[in-house]
TIRO-2110 file (N, C-alpha, C; in Angstrom, 1 decimal):
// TIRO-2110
-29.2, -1.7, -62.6, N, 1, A
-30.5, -1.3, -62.3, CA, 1, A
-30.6, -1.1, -60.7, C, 1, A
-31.1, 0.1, -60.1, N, 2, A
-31.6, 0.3, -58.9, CA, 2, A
-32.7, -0.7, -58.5, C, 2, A
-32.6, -1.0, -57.4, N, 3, A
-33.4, -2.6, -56.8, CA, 3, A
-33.6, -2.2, -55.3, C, 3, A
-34.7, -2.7, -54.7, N, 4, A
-34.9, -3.2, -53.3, CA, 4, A
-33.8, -4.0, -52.8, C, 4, A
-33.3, -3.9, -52.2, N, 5, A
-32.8, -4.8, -51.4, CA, 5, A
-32.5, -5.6, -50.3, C, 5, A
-33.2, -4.6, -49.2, N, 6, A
-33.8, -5.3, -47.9, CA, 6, A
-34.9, -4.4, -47.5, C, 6, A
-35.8, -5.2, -47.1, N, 7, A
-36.7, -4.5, -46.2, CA, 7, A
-37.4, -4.7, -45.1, C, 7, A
-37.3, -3.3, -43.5, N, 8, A
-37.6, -4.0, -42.6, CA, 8, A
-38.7, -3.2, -41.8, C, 8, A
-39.3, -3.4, -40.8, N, 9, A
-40.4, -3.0, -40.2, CA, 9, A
-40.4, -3.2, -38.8, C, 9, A
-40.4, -1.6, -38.2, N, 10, A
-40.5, -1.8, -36.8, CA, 10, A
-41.8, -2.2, -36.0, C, 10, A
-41.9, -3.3, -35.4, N, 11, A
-43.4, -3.3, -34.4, CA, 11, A
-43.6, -2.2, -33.5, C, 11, A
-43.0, -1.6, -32.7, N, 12, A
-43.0, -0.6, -32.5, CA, 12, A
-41.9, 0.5, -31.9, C, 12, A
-42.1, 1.6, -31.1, N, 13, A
-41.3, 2.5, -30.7, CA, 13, A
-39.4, 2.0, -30.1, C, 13, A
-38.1, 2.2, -30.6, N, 14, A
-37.2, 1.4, -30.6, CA, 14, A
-37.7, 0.1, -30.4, C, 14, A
-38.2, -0.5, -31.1, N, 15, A
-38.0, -1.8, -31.1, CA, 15, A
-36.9, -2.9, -31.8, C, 15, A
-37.1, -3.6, -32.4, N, 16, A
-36.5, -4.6, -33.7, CA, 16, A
-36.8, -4.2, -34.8, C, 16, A
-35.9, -4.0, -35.9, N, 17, A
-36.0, -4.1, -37.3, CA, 17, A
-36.5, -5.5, -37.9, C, 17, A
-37.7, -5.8, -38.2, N, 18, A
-38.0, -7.2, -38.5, CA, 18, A
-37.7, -6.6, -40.1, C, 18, A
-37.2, -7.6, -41.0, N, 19, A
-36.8, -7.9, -41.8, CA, 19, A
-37.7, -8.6, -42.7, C, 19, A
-38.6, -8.5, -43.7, N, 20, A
-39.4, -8.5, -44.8, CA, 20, A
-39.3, -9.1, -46.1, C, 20, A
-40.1, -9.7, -46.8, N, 21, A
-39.8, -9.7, -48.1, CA, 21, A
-40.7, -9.0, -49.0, C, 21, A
-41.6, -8.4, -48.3, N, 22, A
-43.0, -7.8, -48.9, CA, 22, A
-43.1, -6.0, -47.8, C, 22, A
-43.7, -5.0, -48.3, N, 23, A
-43.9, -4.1, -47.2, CA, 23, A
-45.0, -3.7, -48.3, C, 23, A
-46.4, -3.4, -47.7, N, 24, A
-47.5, -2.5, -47.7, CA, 24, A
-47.3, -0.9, -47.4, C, 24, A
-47.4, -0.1, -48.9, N, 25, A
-46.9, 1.2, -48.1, CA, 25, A
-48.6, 2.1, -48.5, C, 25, A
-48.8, 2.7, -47.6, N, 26, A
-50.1, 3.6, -47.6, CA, 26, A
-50.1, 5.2, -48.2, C, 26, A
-50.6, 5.9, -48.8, N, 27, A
-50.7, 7.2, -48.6, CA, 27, A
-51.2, 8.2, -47.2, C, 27, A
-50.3, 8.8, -47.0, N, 28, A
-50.7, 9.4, -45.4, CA, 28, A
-50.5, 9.0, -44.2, C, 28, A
-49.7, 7.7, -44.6, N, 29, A
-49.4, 7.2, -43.2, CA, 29, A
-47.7, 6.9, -43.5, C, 29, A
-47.9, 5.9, -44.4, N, 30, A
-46.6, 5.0, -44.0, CA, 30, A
-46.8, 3.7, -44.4, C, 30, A
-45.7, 2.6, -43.6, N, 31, A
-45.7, 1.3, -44.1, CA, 31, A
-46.9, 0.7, -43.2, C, 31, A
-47.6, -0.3, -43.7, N, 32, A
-48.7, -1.2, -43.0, CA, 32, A
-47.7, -1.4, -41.9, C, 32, A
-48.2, -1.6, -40.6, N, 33, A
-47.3, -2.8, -39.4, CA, 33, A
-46.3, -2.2, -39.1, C, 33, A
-45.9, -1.0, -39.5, N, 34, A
-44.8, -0.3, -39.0, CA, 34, A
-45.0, 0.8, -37.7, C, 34, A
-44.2, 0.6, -36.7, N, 35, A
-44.8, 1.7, -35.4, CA, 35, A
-44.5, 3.6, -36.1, C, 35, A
-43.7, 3.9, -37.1, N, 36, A
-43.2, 4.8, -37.5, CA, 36, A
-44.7, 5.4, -38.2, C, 36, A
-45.6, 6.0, -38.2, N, 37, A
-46.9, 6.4, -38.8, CA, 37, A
-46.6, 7.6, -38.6, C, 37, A
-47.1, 8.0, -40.1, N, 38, A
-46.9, 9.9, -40.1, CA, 38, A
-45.9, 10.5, -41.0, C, 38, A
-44.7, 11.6, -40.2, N, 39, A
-44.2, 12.2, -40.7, CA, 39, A
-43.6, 11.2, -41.5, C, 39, A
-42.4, 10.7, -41.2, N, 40, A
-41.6, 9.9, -41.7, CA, 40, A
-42.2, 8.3, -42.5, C, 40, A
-42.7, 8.6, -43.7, N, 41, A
-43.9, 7.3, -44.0, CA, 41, A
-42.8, 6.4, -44.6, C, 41, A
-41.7, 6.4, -45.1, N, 42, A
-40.6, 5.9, -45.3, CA, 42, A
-39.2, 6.0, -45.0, C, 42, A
-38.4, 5.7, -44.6, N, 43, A
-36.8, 5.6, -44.6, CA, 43, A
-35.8, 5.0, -45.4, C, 43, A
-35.1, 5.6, -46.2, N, 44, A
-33.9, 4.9, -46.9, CA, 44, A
-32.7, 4.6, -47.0, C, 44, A
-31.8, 3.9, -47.0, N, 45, A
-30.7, 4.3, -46.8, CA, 45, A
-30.0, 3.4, -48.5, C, 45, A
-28.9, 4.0, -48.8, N, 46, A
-28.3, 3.6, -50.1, CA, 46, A
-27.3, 2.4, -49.8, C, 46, A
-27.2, 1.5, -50.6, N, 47, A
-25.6, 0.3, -50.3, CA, 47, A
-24.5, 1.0, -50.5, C, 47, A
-24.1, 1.4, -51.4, N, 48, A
-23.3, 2.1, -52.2, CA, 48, A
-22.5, 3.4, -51.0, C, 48, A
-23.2, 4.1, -50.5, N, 49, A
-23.2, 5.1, -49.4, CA, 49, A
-22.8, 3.9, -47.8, C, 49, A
-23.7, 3.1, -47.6, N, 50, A
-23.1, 2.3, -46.4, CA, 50, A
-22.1, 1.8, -46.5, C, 50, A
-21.5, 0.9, -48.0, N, 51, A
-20.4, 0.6, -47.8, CA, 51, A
-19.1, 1.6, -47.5, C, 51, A
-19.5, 2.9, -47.7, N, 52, A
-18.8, 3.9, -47.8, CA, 52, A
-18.3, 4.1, -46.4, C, 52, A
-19.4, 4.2, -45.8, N, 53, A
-19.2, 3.9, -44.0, CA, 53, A
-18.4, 3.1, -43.5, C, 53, A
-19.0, 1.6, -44.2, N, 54, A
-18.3, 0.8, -43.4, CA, 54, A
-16.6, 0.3, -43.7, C, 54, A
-16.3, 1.2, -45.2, N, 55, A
-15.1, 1.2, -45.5, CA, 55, A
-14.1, 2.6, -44.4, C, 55, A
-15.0, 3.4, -44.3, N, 56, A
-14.9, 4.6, -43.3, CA, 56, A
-14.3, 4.2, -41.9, C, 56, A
-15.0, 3.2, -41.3, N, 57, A
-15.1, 2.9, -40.1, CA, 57, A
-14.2, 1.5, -39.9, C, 57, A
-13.7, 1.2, -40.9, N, 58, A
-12.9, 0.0, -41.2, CA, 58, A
-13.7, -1.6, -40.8, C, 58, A
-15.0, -1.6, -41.1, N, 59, A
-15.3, -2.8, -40.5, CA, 59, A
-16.9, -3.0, -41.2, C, 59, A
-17.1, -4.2, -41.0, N, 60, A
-18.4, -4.5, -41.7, CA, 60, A
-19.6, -4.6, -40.6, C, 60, A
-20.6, -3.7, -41.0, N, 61, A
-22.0, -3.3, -40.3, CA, 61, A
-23.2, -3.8, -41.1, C, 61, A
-23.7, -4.6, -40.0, N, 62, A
-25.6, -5.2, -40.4, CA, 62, A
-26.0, -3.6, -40.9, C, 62, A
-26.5, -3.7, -42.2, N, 63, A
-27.3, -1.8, -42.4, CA, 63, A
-28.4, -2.1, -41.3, C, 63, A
-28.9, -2.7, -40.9, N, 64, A
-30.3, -3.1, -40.1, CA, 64, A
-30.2, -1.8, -38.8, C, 64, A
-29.2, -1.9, -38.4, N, 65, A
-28.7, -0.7, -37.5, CA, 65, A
-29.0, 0.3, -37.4, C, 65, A
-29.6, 0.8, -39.3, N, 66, A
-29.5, 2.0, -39.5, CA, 66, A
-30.7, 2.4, -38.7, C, 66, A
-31.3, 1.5, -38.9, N, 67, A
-32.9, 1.4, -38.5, CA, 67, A
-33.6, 2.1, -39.8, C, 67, A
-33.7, 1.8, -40.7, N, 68, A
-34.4, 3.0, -41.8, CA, 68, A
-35.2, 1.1, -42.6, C, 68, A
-36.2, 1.6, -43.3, N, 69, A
-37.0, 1.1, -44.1, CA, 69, A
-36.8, 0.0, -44.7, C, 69, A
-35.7, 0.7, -45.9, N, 70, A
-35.9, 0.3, -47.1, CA, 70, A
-34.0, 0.3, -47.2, C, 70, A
-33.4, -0.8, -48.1, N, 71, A
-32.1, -0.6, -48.3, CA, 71, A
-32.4, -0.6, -49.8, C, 71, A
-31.4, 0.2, -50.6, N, 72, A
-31.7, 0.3, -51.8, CA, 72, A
-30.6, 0.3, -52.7, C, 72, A
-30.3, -0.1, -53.6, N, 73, A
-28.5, -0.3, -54.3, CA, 73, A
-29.0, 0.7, -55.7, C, 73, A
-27.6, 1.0, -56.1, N, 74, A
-27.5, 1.6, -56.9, CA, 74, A
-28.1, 2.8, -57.5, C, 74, A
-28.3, 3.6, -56.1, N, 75, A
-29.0, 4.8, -56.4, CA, 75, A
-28.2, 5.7, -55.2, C, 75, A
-27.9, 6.8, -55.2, N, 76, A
-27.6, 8.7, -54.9, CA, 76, A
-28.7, 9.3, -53.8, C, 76, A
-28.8, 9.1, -53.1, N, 77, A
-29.7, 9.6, -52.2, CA, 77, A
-29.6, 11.2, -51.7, C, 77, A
-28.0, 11.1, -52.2, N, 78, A
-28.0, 13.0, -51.6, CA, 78, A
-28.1, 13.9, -52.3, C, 78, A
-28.6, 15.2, -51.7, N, 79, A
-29.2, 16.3, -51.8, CA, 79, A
-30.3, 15.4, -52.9, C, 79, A
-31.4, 15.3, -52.2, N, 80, A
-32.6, 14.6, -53.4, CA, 80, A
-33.4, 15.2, -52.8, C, 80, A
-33.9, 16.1, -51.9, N, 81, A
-35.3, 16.3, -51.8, CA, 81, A
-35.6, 17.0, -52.4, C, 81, A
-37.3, 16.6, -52.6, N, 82, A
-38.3, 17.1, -53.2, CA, 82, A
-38.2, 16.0, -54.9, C, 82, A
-37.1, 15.4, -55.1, N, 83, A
-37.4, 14.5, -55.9, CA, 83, A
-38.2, 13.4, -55.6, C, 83, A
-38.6, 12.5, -56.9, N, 84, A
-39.8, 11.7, -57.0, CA, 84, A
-39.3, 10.8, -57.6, C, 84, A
-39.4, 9.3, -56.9, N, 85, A
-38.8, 8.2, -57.4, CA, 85, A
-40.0, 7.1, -57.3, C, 85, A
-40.0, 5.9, -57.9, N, 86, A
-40.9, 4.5, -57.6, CA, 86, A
-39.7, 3.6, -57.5, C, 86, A
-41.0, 2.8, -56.5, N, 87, A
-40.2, 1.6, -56.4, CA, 87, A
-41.4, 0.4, -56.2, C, 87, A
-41.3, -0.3, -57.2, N, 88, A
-42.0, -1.5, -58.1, CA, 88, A
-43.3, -0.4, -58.5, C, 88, A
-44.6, -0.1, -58.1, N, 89, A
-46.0, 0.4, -58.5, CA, 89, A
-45.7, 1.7, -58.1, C, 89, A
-45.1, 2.2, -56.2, N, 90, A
-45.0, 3.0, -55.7, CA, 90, A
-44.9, 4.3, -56.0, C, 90, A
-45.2, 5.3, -56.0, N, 91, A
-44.5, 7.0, -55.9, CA, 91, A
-44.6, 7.3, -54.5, C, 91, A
-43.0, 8.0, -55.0, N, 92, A
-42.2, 8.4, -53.3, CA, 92, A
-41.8, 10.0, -53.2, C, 92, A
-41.9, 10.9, -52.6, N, 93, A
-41.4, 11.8, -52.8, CA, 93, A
-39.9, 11.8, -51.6, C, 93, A
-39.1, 12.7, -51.6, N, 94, A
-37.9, 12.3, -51.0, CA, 94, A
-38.3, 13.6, -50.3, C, 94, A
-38.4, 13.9, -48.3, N, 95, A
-38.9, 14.9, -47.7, CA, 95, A
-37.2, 15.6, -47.5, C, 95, A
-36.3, 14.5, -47.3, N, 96, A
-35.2, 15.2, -46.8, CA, 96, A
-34.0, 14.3, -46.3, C, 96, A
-32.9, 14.5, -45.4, N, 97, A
-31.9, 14.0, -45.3, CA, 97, A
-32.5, 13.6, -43.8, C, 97, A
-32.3, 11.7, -43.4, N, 98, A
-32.6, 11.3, -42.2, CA, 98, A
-31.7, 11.7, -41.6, C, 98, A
-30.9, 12.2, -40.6, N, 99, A
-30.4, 12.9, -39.6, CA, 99, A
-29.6, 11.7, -38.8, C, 99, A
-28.4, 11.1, -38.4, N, 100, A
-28.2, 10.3, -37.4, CA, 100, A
-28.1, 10.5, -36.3, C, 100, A
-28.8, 10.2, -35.5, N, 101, A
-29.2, 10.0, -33.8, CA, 101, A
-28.2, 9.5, -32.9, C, 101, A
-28.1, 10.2, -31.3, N, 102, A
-27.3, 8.8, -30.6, CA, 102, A
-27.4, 7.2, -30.8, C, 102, A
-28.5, 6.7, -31.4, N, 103, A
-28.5, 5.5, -31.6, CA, 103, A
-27.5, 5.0, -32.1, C, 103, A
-27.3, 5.7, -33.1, N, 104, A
-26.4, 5.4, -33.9, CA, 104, A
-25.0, 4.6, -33.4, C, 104, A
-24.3, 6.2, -32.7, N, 105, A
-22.8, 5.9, -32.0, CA, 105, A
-23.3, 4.8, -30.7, C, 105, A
-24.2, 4.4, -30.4, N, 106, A
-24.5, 3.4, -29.1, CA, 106, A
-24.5, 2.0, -30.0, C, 106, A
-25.1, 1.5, -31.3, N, 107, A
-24.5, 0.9, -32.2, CA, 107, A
-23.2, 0.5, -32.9, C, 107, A
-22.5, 1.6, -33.0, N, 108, A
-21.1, 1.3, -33.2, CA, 108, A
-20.2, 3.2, -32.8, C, 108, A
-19.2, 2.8, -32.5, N, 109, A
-18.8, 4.1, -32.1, CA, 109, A
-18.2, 4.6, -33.5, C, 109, A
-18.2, 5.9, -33.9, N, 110, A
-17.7, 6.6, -34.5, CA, 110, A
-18.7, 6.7, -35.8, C, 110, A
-20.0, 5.7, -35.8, N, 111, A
-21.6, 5.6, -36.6, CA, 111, A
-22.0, 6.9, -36.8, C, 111, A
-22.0, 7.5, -35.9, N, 112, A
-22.9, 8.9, -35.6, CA, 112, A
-22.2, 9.8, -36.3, C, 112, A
-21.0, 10.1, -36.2, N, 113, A
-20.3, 11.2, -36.8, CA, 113, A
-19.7, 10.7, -38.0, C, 113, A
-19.4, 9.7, -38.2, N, 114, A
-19.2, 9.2, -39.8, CA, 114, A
-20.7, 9.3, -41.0, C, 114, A
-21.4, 9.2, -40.2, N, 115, A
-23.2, 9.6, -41.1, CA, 115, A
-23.8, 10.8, -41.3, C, 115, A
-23.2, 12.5, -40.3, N, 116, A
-23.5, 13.3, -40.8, CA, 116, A
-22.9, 13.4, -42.4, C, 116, A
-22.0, 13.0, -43.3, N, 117, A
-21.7, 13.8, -44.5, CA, 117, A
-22.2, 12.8, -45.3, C, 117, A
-22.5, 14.0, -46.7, N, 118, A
-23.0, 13.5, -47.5, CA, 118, A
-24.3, 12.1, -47.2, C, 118, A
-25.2, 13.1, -46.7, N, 119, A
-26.5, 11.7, -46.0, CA, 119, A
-26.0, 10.5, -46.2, C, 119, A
-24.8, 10.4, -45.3, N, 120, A
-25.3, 9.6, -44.8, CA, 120, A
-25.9, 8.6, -44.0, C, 120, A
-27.0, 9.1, -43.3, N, 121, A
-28.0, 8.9, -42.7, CA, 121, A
-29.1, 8.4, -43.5, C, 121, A
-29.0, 8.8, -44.9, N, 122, A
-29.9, 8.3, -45.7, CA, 122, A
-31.0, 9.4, -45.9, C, 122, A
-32.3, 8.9, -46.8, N, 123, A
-33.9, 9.7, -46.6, CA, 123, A
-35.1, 9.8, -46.0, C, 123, A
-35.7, 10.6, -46.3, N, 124, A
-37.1, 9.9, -45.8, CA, 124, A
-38.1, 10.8, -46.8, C, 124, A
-38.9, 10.1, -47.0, N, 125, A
-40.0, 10.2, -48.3, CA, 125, A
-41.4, 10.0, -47.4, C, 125, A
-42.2, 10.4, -48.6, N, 126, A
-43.8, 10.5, -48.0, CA, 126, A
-44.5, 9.8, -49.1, C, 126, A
-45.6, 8.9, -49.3, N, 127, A
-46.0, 8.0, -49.6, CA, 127, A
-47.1, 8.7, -50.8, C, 127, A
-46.5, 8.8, -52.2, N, 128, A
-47.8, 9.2, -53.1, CA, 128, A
-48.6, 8.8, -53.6, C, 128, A
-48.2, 7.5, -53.9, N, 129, A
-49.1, 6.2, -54.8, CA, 129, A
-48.3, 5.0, -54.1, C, 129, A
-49.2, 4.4, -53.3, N, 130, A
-49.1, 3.5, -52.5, CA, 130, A
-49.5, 2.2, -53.4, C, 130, A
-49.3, 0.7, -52.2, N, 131, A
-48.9, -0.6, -53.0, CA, 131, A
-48.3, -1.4, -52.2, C, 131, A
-48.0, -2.1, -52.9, N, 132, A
-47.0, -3.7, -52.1, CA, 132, A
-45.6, -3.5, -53.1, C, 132, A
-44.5, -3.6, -51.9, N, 133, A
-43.0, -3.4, -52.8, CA, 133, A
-42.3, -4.5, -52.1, C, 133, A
-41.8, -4.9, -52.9, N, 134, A
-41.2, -6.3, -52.6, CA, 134, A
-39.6, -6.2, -53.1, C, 134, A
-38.7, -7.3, -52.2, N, 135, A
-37.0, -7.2, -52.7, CA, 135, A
-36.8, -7.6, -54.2, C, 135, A
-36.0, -7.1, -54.7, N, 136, A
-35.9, -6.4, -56.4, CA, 136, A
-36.6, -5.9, -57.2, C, 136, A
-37.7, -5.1, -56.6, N, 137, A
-38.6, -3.9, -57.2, CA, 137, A
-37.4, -3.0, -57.7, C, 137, A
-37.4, -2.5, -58.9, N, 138, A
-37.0, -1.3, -59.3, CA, 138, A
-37.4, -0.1, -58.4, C, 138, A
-36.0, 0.8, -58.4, N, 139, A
-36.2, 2.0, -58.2, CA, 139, A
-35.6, 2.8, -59.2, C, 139, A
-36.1, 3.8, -59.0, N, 140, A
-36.2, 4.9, -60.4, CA, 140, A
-36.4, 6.0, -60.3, C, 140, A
-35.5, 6.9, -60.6, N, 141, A
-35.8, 8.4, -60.0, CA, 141, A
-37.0, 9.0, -61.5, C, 141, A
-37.6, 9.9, -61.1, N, 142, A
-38.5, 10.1, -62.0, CA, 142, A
-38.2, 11.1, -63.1, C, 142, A
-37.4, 12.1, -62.3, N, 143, A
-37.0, 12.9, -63.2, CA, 143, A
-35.6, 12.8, -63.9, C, 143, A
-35.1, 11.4, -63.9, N, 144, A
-33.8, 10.8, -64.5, CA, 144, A
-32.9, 10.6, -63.4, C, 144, A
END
């Protein structure tokens, strides 16, 4: 079963990924306490796809790096937009493929260019039916 698995929240602009057991997600904005408000009301990234990375890159990586939201197991993140997934009460729509940044390679070298394929860089979704999602909420794509 698809599950939560970590979740974290920036205070604000590059700052720290604080690390969660609970996140408040809103309609129209985003997560409660998160500096990220707006376009991007969520970030995802898959385990399954990171370890792919980190077997890529020969070495084991904090996902916290990624800087994205939400870590999520056992779910396909690519090519999904415009799908619609929950996670625990939640509806999510999926806007598109998160993009990797210089941050990235300033985090570990060869990050950045190992993340353009097959996302991964992960998602980002917009907030349909908001709620409190907590680690091992189900996730669930909606249309199978």
């Amino acid at each position: 079963m698809a599950a939560v698995e970590k979740i974290w929240i920036k205070r604000f602009q590059k700052g720290p990924m604080d690390e969660r057991d609970t996140a408040d997600l809103t309609v129209g904005r985003g997560i409660v306490d998160c500096a990220d408000q707006g376009g991007r009301h969520v970030t995802i990234i898959a385990t399954g796809r990171w370890q792919e990375l980190e077997s890529q890159l020969g070495t084991e990586l904090d996902p916290s790096i990624r800087r994205a939201n939400l870590l999520v197991s056992d779910i396909d993140l690519a090519e999904s937009t415009h799908r619609e997934l929950t996670i625990g009460g939640c509806r999510l729509r999926v806007k598109g493929e998160t993009r990797p940044c210089s941050a990235m390679e300033a985090a570990h070298p060869g990050l950045q260019e190992a993340m353009r394929a097959n996302w991964g860089g992960g998602a980002h979704a917009e907030i349909l039916e908001g709620g409190t999602i907590r680690i091992g909420d189900a996730v669930t794509w909606l249309d199978g």
